[in-house]
FIFIPA-975646 format. One record per residue: y, x, z of N, C-alpha, C in turn. Coordinates in nm, 4 decimals. Atoms other than C-alpha are relative to their C-alpha. Example, Ala and Ser with C-alpha at 12.3 -4.5 7.8 and 13.67 -1.06 7.14 Angstrom:
+----------+----------+----------+----------+----------+----------+----------+----------+----------+
:      n_Y :      n_X :      n_Z :     ca_Y :     ca_X :     ca_Z :      c_Y :      c_X :      c_Z :
+----------+----------+----------+----------+----------+----------+----------+----------+----------+
:  -0.1190 :   0.0890 :   0.0000 :  -0.4500 :   1.2300 :   0.7800 :   0.1200 :   0.0900 :   0.0000 :
:  -0.1190 :  -0.0820 :  -0.0060 :  -0.1060 :   1.3670 :   0.7140 :   0.1090 :  -0.0770 :   0.0730 :
+----------+----------+----------+----------+----------+----------+----------+----------+----------+
% end
This chain:
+----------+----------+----------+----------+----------+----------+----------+----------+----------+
:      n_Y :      n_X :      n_Z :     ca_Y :     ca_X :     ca_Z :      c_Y :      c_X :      c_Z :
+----------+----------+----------+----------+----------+----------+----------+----------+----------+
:  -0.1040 :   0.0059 :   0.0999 :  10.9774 :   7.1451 :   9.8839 :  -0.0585 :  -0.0634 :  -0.1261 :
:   0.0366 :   0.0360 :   0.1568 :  10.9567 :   6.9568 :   9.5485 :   0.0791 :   0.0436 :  -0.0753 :
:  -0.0590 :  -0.0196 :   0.1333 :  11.0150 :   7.0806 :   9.2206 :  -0.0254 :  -0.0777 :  -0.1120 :
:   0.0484 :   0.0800 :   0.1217 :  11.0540 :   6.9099 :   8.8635 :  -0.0345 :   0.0857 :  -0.0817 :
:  -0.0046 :  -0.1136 :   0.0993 :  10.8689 :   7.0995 :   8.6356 :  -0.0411 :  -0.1115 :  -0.1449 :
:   0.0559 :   0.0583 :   0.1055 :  10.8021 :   6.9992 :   8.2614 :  -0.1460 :   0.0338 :  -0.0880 :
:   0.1235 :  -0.0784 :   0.0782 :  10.4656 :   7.0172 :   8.0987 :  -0.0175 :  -0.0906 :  -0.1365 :
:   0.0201 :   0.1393 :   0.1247 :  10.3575 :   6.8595 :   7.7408 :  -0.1113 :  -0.1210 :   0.0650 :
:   0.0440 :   0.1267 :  -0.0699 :  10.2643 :   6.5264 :   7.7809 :  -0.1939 :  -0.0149 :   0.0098 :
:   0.1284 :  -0.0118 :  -0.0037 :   9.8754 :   6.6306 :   7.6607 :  -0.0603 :   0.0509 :   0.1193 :
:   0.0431 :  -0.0541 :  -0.1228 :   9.8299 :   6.8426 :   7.9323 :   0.0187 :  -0.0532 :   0.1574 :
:  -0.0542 :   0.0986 :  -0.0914 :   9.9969 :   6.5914 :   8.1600 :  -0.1369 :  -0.1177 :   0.0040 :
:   0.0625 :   0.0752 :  -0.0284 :   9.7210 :   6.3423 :   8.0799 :  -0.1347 :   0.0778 :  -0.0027 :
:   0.1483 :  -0.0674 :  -0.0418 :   9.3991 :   6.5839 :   8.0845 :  -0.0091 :   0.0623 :   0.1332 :
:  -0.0143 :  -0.0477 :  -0.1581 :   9.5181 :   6.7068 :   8.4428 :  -0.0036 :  -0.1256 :   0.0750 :
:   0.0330 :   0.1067 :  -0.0994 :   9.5651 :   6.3400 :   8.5537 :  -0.1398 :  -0.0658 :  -0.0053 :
:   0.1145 :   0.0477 :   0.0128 :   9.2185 :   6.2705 :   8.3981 :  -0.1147 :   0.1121 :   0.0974 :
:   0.1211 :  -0.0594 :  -0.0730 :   9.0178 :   6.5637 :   8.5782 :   0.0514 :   0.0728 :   0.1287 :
:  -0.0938 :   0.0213 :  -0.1664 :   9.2490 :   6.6097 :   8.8976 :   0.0120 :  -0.1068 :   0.0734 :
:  -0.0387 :   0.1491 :  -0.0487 :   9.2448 :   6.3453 :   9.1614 :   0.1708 :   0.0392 :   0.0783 :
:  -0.1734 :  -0.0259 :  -0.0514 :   9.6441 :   6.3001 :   9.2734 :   0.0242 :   0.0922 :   0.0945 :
:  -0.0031 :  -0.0787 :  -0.1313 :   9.5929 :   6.4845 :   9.6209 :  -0.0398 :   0.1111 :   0.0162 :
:   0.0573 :  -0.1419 :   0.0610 :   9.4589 :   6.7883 :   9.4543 :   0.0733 :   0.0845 :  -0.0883 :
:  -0.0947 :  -0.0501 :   0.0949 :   9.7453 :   6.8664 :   9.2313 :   0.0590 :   0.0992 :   0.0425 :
:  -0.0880 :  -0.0984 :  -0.1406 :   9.9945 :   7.0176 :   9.4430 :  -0.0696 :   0.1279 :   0.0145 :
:   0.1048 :  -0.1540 :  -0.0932 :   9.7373 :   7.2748 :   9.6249 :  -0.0370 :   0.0707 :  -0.1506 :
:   0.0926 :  -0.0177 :   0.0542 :   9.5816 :   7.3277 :   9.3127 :   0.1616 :   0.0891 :  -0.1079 :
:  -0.1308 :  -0.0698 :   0.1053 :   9.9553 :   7.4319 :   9.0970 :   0.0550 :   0.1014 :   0.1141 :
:  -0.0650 :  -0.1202 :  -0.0172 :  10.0718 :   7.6308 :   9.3747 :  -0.1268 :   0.1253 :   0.0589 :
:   0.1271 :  -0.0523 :  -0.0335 :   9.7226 :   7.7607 :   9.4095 :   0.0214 :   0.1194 :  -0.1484 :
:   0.0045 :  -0.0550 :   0.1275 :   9.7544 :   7.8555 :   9.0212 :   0.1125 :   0.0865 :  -0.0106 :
:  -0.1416 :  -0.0367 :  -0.0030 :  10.1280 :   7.9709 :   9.0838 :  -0.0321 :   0.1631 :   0.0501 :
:   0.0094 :  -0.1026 :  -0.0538 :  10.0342 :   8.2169 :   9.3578 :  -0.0775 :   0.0943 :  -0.0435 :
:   0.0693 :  -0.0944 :   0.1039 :   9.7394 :   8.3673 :   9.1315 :   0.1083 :   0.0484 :  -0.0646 :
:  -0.0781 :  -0.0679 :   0.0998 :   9.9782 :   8.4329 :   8.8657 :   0.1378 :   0.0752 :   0.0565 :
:  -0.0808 :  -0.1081 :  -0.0328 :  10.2702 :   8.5866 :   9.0724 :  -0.0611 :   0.1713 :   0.0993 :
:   0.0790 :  -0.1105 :  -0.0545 :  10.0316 :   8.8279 :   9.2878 :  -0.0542 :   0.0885 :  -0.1178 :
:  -0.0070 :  -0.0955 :   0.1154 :   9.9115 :   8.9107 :   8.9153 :   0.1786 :   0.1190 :  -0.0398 :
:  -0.0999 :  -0.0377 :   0.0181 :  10.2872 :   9.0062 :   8.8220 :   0.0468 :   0.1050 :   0.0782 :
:  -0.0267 :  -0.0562 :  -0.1675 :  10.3744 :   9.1362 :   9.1584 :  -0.1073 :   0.1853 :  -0.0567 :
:   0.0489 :  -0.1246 :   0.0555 :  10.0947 :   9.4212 :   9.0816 :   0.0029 :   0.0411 :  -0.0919 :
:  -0.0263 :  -0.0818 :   0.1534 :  10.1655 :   9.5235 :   8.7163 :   0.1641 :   0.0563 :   0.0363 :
:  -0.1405 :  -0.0512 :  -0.0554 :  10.5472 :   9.5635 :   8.8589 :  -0.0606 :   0.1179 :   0.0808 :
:   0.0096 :  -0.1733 :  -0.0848 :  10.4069 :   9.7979 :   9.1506 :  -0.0783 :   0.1040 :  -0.0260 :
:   0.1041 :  -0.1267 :   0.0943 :  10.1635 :   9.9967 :   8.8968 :   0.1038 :   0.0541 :  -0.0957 :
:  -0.0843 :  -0.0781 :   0.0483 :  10.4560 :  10.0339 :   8.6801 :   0.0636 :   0.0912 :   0.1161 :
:  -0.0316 :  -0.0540 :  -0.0911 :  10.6816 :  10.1249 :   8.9269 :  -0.0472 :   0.1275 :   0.0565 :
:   0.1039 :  -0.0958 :  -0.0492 :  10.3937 :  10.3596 :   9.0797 :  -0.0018 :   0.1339 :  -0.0582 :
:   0.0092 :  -0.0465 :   0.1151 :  10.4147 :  10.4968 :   8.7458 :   0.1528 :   0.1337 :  -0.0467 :
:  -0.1525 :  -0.0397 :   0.0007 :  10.7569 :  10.5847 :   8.7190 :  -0.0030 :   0.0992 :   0.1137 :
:  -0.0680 :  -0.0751 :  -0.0874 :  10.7784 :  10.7448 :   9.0476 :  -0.1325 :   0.1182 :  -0.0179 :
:   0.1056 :  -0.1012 :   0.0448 :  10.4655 :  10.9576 :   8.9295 :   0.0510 :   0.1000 :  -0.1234 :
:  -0.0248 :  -0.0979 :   0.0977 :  10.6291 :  11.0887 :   8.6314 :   0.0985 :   0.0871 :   0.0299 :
:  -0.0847 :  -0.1272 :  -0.0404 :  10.7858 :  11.4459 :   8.7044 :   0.1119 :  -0.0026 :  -0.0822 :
:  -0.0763 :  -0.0091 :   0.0839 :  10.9888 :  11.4567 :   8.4025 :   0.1234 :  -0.1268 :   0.0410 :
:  -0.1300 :   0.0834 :  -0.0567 :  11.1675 :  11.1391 :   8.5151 :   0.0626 :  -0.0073 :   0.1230 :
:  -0.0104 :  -0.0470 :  -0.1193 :  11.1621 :  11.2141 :   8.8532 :   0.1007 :   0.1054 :  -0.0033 :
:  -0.1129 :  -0.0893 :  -0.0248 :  11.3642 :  11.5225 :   8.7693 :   0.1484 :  -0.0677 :  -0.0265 :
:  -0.1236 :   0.0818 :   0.0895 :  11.6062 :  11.3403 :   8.5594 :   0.0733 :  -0.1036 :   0.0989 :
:  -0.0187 :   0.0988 :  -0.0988 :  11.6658 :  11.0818 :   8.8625 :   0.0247 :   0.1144 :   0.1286 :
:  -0.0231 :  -0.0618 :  -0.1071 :  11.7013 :  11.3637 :   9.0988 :   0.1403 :   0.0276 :  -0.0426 :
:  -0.1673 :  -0.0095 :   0.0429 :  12.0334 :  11.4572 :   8.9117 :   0.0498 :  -0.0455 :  -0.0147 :
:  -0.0420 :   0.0984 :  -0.0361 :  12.1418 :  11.1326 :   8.9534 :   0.0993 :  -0.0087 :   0.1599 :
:  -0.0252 :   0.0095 :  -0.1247 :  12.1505 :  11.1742 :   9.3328 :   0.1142 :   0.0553 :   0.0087 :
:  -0.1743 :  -0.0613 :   0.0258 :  12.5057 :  11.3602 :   9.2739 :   0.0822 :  -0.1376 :   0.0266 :
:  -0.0553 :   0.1346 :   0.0169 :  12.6364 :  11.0090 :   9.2679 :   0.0168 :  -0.0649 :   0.0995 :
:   0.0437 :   0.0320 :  -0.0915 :  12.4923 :  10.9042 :   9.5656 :   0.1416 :  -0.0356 :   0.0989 :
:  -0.1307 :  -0.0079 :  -0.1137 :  12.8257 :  10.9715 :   9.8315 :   0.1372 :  -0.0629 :  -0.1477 :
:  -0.1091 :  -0.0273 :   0.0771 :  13.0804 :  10.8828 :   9.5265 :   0.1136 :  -0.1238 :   0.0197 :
:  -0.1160 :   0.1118 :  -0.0820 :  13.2155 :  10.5479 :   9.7118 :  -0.0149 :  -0.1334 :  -0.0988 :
:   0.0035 :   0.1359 :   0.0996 :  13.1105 :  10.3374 :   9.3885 :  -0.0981 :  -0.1415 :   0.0583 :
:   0.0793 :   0.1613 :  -0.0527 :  12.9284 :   9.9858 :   9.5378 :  -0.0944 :  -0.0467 :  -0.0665 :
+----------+----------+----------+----------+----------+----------+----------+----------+----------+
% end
């Protein structure tokens, strides 16, 4: 798949100066997949987090009333 992405034009010519063309690609969704696997785990440490805290945990259990109420 191709995407258009925009970058400033400086960083556009110091990537074409120390990247050769056939290295780009691998190398942005190389950089891509670092940075969403970062994301990805601060979401499931929050998350983690949340379902660790009792106090909210209770508060979300009295929620579950809701559960059967037919709303979508």
């Amino acid at each position: 798949m191709k995407v258009l992405v925009s970058i400033p034009d400086s960083l556009y010519s110091r990537m074409t100066a120390a990247i050769p063309p056939r290295q780009r690609s691998k190398l942005i969704a190389r950089l891509l997949e670092d940075e969403l696997r970062k994301r990805e785990q601060e979401l499931y440490e929050a998350a983690l987090a949340v379902e660790q805290n009792e106090e909210l945990g209770a508060e979300m259990r009295e929620w579950d009333v809701t559960l059967g109420d037919g709303i979508e």
